[in-house]
N, C-alpha and C positions, 0 to 999 in steps of 0.2 A: 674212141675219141679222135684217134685222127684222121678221118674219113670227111667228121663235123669242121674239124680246123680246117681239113683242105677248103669242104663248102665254104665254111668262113673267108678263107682267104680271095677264093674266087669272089665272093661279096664284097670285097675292100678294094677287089681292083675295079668293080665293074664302078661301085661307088664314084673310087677316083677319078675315073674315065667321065661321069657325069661332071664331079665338082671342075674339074677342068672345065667344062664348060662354062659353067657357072662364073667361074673365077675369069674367062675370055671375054663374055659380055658383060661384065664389072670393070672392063677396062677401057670400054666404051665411051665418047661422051656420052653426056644424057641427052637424049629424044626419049618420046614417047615409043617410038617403038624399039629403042632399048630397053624402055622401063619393061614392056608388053614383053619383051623373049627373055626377060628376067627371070618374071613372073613366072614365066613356062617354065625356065630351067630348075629356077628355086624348087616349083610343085614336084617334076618327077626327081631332084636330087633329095628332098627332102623324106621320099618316097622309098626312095634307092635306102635309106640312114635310119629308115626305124625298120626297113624289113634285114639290116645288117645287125641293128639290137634286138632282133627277137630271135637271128639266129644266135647271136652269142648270148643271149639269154638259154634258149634251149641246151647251149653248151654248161650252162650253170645248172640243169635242170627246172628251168621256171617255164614255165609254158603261158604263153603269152599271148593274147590273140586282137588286141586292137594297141596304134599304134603310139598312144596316151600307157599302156600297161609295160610296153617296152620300153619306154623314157626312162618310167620309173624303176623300172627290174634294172638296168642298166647305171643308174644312179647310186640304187640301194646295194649295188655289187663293187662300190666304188671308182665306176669307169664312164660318168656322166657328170659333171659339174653343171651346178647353178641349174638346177630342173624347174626352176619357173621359166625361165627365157625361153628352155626346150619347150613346156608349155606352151608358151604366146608363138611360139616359129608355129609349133600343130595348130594352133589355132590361126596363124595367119595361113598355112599349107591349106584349110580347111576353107577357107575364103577365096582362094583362088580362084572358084569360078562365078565369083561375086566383084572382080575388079574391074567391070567397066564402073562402077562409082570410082571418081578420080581420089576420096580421100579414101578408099579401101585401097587402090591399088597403089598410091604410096604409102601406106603403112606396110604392106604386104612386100614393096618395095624395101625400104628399111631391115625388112625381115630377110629378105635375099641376100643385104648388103653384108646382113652380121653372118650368115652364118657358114661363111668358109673358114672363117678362121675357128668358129665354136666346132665345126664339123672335123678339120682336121686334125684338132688336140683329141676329139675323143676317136678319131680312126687310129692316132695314132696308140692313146691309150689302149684301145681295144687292143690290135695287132703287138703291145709288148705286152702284155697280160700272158695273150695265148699264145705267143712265140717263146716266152720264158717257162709257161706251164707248162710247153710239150717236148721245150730241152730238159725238163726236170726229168719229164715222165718216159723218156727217150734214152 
């Protein structure tokens, strides 16, 4: 188990290291090519967030292998709130390389806006979950 948690953890910081970014160009005014490295940031952080819920899915035992089955193993383990938004974020993740349409790439938009603060509640969830399972088991 703690070999998995180290993995885990190493996946929370590199996560971070992305949402920063994320969270850098949301501080931007708006231009179009803010929107445009939004876009980009939201895709690989969002990218970074479901392959962090299928490691700590595998921590759970669930083997998981697309990143619609990690949401939900992640939810049903109760460390993902509100799994329809997580839905529409994947499906807006999944449209990223459909945003030259202006009304795709603001709704995709919108989607980048929400989800640093949805991402950070559940890193944080995740990291006291398995920070307090391994002082149990320690």
């Amino acid at each position: 188990m703690e070999e998995k948690t180290r993995e885990l953890y190493f996946h929370l910081k590199t996560l971070d290291l992305a949402l920063n970014t994320l969270e850098e160009i949301l501080q931007k005014p708006f231009s179009l090519i803010v929107r445009d490295a939004t876009i980009q940031r939201f895709g690989y952080t969002f990218e970074l967030a479901w392959k962090l819920f299928r490691k700590a899915a595998l921590i759970e035992g669930i083997d998981v292998g697309s990143p619609r089955q990690a949401i939900r193993a992640m939810h049903d383990v109760g460390l993902l709130n509100d799994i329809d938004m997580w839905f529409e974020m994947l499906n807006d993740r999944n449209r990223t390389s459909h945003t030259y349409s202006s009304i795709t790439a603001e709704q995709v938009f919108e989607s980048a806006r929400n989800l640093p603060s949805k991402l950070r509640a559940a890193m944080s969830a995740i990291e006291h979950h398995y920070l307090s399972l391994n002082s149990t088991q320690g």
